[in-house]
mmCIF entry with sequence, helices, sheets and N, C-alpha, C, O atoms, coordinates in Angstrom:
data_MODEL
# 
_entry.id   MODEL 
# 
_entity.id                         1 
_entity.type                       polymer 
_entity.pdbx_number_of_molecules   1 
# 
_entity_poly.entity_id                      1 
_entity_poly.type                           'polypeptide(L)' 
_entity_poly.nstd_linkage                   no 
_entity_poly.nstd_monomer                   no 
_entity_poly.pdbx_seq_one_letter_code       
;(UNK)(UNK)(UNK)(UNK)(UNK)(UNK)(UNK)(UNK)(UNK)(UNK)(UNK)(UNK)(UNK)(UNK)(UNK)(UNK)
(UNK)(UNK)(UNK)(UNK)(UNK)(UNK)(UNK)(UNK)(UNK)(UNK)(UNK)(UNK)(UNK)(UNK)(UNK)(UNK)
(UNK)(UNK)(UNK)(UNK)(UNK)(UNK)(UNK)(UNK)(UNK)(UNK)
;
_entity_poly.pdbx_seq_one_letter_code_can   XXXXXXXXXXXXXXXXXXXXXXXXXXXXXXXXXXXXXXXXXX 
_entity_poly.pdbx_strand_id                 A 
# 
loop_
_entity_poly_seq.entity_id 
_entity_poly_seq.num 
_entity_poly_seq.mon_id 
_entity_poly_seq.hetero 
1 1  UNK n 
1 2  UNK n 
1 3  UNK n 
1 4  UNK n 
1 5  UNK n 
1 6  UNK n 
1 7  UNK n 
1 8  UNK n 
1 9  UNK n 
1 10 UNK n 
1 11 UNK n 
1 12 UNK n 
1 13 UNK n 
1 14 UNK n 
1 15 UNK n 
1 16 UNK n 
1 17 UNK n 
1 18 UNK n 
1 19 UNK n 
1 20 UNK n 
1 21 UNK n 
1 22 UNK n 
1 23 UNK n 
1 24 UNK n 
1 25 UNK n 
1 26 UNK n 
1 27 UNK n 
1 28 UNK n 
1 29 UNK n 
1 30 UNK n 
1 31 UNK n 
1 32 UNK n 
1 33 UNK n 
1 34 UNK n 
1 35 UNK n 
1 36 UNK n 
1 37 UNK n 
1 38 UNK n 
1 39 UNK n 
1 40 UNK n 
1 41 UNK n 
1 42 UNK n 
# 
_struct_asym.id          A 
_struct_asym.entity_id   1 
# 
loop_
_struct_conf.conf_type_id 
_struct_conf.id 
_struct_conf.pdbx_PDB_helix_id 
_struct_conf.beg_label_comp_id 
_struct_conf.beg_label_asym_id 
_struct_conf.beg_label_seq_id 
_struct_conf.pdbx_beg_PDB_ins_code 
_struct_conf.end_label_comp_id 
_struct_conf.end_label_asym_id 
_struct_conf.end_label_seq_id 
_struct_conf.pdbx_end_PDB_ins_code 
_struct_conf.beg_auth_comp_id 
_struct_conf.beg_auth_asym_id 
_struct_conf.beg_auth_seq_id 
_struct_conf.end_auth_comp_id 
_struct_conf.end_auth_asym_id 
_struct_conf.end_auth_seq_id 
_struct_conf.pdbx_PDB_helix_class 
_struct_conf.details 
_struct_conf.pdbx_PDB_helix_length 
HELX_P HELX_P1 AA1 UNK A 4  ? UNK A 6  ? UNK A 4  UNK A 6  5 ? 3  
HELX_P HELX_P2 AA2 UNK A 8  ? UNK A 10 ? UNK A 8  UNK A 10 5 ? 3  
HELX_P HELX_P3 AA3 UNK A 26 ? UNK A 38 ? UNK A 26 UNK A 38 1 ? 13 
# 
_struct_conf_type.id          HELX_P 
_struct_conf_type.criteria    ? 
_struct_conf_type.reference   ? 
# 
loop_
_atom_site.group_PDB 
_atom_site.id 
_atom_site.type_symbol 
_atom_site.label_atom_id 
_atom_site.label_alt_id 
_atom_site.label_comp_id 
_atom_site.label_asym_id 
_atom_site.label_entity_id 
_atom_site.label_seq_id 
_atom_site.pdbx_PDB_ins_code 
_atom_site.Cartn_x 
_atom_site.Cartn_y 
_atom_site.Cartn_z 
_atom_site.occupancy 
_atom_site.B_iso_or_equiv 
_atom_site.pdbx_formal_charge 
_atom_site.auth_seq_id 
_atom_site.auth_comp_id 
_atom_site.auth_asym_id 
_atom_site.auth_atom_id 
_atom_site.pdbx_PDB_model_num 
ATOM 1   N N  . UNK A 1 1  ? 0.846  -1.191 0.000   1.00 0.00 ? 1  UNK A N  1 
ATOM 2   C CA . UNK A 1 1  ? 0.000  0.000  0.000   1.00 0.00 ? 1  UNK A CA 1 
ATOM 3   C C  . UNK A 1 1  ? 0.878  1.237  0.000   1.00 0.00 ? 1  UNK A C  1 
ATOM 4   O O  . UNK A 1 1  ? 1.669  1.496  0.907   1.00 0.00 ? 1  UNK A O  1 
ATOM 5   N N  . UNK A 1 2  ? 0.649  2.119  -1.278  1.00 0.00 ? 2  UNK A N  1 
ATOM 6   C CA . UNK A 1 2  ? 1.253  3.500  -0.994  1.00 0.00 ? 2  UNK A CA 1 
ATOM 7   C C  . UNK A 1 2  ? 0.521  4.430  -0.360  1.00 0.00 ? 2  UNK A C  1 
ATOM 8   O O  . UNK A 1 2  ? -0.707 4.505  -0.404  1.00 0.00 ? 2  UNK A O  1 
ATOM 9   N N  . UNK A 1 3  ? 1.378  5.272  0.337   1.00 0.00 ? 3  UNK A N  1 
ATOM 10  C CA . UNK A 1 3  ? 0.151  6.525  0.474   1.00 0.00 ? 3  UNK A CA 1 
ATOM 11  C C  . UNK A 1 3  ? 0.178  7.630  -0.295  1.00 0.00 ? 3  UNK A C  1 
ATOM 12  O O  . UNK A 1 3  ? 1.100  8.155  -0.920  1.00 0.00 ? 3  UNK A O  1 
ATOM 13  N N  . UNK A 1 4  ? -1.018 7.927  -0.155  1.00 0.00 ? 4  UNK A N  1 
ATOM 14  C CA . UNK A 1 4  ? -2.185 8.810  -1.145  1.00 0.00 ? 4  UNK A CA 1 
ATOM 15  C C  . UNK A 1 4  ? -0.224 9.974  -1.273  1.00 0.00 ? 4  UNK A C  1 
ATOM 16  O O  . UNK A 1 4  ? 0.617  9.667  -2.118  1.00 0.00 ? 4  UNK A O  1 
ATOM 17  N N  . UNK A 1 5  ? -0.009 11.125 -0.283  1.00 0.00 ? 5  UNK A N  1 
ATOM 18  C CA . UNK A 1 5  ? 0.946  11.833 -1.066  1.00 0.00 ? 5  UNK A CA 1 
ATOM 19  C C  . UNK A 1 5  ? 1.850  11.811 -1.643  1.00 0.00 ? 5  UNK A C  1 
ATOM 20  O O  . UNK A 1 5  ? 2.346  12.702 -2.332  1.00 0.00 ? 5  UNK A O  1 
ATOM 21  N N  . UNK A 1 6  ? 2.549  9.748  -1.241  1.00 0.00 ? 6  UNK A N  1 
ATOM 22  C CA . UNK A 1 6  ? 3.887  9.765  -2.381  1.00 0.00 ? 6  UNK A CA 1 
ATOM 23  C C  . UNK A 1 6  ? 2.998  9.435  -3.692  1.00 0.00 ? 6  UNK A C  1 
ATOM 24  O O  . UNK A 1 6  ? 3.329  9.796  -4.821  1.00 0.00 ? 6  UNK A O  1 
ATOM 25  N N  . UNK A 1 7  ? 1.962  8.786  -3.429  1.00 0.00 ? 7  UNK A N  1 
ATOM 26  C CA . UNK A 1 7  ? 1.618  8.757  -5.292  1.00 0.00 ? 7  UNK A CA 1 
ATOM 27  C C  . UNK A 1 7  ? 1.655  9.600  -6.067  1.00 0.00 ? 7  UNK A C  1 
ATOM 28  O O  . UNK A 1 7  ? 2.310  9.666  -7.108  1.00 0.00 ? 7  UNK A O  1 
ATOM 29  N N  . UNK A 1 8  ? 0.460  10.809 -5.304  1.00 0.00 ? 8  UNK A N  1 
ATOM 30  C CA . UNK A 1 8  ? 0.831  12.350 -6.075  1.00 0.00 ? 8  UNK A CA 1 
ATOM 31  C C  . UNK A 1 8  ? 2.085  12.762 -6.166  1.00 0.00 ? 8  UNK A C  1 
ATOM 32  O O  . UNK A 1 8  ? 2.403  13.494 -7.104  1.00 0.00 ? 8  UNK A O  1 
ATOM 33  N N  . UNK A 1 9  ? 2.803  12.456 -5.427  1.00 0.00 ? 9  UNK A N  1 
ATOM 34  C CA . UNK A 1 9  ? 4.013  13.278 -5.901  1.00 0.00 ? 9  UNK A CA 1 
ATOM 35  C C  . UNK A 1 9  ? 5.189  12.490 -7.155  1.00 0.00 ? 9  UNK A C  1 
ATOM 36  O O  . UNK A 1 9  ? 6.124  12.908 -7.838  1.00 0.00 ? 9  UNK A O  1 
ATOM 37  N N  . UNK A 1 10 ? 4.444  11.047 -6.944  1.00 0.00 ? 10 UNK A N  1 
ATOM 38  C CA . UNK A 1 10 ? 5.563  10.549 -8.248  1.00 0.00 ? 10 UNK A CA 1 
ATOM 39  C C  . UNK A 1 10 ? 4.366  10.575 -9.055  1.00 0.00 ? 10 UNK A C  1 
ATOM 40  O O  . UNK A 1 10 ? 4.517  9.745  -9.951  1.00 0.00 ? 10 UNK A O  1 
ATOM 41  N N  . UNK A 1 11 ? 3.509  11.012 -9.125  1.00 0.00 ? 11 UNK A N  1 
ATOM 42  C CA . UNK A 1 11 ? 2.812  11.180 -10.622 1.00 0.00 ? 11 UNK A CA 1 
ATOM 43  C C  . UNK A 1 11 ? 2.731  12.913 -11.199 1.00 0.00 ? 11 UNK A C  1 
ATOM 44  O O  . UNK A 1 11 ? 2.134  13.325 -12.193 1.00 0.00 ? 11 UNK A O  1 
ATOM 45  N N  . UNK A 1 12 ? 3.333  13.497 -10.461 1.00 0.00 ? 12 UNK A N  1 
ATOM 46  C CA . UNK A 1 12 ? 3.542  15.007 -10.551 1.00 0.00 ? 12 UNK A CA 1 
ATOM 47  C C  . UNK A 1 12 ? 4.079  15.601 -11.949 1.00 0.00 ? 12 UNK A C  1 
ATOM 48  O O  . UNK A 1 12 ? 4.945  14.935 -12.517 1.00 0.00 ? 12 UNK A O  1 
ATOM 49  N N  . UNK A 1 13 ? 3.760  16.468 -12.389 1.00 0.00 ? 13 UNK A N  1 
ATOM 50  C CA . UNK A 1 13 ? 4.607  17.320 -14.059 1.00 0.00 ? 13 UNK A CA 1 
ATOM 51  C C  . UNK A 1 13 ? 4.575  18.272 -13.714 1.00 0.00 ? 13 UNK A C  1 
ATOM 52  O O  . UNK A 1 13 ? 3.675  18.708 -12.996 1.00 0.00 ? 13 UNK A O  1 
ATOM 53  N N  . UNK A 1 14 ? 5.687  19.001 -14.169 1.00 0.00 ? 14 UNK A N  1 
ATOM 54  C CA . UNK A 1 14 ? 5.510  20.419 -14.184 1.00 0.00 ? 14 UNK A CA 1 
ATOM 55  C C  . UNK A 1 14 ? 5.069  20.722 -15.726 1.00 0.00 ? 14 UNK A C  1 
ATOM 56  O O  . UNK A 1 14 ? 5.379  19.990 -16.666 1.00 0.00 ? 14 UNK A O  1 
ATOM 57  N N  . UNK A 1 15 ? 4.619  21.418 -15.792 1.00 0.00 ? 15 UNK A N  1 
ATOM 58  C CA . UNK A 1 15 ? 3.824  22.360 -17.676 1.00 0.00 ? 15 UNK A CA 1 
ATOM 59  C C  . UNK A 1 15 ? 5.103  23.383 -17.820 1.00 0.00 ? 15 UNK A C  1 
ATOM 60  O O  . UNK A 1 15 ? 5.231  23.879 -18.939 1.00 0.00 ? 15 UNK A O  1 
ATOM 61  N N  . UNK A 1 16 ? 6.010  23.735 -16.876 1.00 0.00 ? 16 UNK A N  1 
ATOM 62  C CA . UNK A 1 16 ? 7.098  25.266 -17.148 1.00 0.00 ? 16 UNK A CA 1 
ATOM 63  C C  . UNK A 1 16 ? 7.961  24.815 -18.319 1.00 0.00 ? 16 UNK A C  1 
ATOM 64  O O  . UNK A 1 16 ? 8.157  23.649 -18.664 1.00 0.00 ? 16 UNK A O  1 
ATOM 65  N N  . UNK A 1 17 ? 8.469  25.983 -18.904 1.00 0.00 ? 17 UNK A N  1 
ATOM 66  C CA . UNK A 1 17 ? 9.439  25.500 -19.506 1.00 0.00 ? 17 UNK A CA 1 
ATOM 67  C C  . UNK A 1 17 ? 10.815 25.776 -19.153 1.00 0.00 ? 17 UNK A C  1 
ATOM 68  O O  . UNK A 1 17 ? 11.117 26.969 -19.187 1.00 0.00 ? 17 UNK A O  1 
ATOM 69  N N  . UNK A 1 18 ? 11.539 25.122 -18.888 1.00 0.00 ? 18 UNK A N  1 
ATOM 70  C CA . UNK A 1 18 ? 13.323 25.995 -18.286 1.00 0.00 ? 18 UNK A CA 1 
ATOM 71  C C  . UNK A 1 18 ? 13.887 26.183 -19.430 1.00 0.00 ? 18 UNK A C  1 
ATOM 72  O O  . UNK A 1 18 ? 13.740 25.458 -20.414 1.00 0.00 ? 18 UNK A O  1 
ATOM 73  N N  . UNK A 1 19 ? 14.795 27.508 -19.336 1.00 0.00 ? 19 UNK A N  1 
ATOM 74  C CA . UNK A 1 19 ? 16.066 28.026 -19.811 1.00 0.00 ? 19 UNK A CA 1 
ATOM 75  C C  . UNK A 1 19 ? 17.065 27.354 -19.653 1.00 0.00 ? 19 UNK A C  1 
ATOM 76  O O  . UNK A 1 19 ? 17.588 27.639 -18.575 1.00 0.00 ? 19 UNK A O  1 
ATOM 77  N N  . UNK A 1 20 ? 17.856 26.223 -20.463 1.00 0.00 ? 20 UNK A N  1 
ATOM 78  C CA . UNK A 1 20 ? 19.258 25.644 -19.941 1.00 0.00 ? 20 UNK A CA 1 
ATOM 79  C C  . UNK A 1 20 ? 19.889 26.574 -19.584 1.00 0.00 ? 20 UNK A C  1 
ATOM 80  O O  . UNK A 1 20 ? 20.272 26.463 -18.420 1.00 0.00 ? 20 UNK A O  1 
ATOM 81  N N  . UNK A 1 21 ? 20.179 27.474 -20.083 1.00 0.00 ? 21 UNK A N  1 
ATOM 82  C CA . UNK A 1 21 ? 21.138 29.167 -20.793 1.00 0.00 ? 21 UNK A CA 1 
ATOM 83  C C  . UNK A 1 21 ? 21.953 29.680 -19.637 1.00 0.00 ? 21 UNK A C  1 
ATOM 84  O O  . UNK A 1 21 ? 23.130 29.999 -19.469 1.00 0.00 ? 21 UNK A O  1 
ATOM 85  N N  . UNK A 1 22 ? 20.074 29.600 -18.386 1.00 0.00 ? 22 UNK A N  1 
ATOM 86  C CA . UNK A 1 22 ? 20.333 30.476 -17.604 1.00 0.00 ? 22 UNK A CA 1 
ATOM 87  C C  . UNK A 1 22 ? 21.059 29.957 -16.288 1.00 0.00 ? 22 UNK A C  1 
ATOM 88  O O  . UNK A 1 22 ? 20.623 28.938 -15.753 1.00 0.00 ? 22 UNK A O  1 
ATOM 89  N N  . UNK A 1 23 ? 21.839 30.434 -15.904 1.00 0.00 ? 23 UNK A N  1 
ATOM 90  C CA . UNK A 1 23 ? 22.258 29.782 -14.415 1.00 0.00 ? 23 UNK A CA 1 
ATOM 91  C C  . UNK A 1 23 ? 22.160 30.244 -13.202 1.00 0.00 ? 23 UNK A C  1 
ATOM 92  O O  . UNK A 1 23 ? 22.321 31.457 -13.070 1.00 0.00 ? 23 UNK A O  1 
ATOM 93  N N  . UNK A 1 24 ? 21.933 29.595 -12.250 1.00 0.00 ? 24 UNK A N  1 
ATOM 94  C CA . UNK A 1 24 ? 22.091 30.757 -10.799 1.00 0.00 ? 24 UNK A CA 1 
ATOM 95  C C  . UNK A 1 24 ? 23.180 31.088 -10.653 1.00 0.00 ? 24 UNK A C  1 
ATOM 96  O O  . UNK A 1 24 ? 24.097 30.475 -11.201 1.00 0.00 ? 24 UNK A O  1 
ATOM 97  N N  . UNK A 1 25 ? 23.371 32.076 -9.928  1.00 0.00 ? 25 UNK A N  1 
ATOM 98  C CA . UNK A 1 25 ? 24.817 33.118 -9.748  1.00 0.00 ? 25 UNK A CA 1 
ATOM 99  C C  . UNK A 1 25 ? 25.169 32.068 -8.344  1.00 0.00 ? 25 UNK A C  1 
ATOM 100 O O  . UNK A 1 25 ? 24.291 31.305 -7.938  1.00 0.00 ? 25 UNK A O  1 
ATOM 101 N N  . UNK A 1 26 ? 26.061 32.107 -7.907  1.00 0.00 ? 26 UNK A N  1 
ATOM 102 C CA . UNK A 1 26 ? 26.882 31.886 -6.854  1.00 0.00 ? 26 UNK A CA 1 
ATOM 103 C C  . UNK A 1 26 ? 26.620 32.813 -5.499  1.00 0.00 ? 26 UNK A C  1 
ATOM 104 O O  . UNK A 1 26 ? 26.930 32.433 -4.370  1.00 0.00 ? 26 UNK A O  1 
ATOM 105 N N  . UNK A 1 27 ? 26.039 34.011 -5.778  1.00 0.00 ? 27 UNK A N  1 
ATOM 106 C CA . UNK A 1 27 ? 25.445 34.619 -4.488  1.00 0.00 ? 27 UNK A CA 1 
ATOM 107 C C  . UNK A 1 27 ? 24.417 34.038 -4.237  1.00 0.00 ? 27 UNK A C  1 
ATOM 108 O O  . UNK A 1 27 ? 24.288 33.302 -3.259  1.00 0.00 ? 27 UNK A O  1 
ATOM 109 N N  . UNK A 1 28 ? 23.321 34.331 -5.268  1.00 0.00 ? 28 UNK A N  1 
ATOM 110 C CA . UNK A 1 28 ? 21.960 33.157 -4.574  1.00 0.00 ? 28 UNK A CA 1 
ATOM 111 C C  . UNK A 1 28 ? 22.134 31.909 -4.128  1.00 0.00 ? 28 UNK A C  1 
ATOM 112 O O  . UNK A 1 28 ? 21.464 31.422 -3.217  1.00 0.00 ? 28 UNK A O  1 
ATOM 113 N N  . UNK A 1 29 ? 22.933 31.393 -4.668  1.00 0.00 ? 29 UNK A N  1 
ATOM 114 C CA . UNK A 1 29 ? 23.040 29.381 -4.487  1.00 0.00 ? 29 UNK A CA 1 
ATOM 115 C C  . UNK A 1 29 ? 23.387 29.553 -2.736  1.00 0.00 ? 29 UNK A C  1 
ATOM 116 O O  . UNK A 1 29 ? 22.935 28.772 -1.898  1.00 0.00 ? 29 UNK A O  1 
ATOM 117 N N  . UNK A 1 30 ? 24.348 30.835 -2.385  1.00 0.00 ? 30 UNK A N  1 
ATOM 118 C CA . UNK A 1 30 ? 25.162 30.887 -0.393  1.00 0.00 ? 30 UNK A CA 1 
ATOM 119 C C  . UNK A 1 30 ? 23.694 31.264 -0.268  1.00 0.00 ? 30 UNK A C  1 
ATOM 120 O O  . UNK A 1 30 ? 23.050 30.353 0.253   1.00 0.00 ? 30 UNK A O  1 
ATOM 121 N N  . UNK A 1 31 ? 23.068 32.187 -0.545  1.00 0.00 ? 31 UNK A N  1 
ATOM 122 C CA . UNK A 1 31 ? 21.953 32.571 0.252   1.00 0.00 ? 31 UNK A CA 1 
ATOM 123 C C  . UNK A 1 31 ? 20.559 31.303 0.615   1.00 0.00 ? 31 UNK A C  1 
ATOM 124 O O  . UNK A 1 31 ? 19.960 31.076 1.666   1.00 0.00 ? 31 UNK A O  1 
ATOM 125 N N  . UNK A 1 32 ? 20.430 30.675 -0.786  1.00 0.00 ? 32 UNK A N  1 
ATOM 126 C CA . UNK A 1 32 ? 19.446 29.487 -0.435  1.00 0.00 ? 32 UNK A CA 1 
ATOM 127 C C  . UNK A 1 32 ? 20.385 28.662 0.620   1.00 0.00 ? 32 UNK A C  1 
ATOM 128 O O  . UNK A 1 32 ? 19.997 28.314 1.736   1.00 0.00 ? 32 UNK A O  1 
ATOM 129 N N  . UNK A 1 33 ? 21.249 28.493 0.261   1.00 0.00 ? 33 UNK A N  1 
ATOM 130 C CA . UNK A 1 33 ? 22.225 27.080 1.032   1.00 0.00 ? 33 UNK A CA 1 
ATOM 131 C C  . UNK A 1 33 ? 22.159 27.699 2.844   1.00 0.00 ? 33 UNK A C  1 
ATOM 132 O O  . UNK A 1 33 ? 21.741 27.007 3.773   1.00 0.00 ? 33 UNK A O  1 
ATOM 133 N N  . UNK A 1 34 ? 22.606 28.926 2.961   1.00 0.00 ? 34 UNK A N  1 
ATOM 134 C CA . UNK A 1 34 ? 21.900 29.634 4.652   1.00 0.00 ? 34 UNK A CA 1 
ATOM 135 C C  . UNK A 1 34 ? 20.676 29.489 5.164   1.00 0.00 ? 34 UNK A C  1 
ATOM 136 O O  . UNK A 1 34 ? 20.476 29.379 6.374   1.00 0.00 ? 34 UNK A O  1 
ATOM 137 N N  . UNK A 1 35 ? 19.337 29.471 3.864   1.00 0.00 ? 35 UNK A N  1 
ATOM 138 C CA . UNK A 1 35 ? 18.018 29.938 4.174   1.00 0.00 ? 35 UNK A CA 1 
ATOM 139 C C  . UNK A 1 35 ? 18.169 28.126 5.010   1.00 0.00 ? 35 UNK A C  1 
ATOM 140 O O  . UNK A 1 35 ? 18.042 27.881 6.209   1.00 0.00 ? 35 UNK A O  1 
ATOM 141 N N  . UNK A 1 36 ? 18.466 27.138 3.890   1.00 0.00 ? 36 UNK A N  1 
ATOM 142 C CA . UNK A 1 36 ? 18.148 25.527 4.065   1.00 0.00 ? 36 UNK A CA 1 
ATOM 143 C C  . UNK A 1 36 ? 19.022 25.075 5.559   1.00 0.00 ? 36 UNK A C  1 
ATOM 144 O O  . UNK A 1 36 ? 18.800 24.072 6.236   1.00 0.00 ? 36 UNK A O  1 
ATOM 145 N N  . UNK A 1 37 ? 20.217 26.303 5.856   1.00 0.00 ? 37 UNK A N  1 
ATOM 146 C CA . UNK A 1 37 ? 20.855 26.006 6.606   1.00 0.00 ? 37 UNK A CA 1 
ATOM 147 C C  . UNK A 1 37 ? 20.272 26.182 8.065   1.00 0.00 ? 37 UNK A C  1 
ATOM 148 O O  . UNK A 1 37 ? 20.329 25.298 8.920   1.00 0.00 ? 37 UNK A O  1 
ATOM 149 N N  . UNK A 1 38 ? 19.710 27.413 8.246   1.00 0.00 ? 38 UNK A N  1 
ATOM 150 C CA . UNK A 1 38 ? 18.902 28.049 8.811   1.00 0.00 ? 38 UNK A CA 1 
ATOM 151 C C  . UNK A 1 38 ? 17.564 27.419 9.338   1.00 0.00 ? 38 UNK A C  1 
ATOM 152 O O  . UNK A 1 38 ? 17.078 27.660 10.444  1.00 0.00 ? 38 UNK A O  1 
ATOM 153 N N  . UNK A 1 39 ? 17.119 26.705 8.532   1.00 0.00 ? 39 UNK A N  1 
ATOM 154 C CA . UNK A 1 39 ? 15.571 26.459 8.160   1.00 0.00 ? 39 UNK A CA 1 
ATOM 155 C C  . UNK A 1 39 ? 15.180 24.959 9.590   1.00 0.00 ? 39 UNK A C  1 
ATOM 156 O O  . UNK A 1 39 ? 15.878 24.042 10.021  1.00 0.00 ? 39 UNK A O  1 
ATOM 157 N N  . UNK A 1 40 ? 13.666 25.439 9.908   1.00 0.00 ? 40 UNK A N  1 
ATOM 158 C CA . UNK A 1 40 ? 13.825 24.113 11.141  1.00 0.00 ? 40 UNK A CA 1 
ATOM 159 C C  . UNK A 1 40 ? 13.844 22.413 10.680  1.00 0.00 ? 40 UNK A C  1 
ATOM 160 O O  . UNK A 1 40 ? 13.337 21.939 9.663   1.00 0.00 ? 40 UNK A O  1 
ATOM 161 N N  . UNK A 1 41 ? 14.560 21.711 11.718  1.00 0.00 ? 41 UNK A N  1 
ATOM 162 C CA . UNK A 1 41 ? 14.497 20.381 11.110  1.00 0.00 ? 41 UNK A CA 1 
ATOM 163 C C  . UNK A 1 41 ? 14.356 19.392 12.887  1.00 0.00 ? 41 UNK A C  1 
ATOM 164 O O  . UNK A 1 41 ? 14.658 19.614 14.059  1.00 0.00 ? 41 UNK A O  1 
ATOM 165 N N  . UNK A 1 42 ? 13.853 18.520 12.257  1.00 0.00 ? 42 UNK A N  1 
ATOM 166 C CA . UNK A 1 42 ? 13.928 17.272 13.740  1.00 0.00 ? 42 UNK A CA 1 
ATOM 167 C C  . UNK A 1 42 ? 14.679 16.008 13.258  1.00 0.00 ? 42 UNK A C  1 
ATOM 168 O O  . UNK A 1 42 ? 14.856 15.064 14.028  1.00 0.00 ? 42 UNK A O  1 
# 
């Protein structure tokens, strides 16, 4: 038996389309990597 939210989530799509092109800068990537660092966990 799965449950109901891993199904949705492995049956999930996104419709977006990405830019290969574009990349994140190296300032945002420290700032997410602090926010995740930061962020609560148990």
């Amino acid at each position: 038996m799965q449950h109901t939210i891993l199904k949705d989530l492995n049956n999930r799509y996104t419709c977006k389309k990405y830019d290969s092109d574009k990349k994140v800068s190296q300032a945002d990537l420290d700032v997410l990597y602090e926010a995740m660092r930061l962020s609560a966990s148990s």
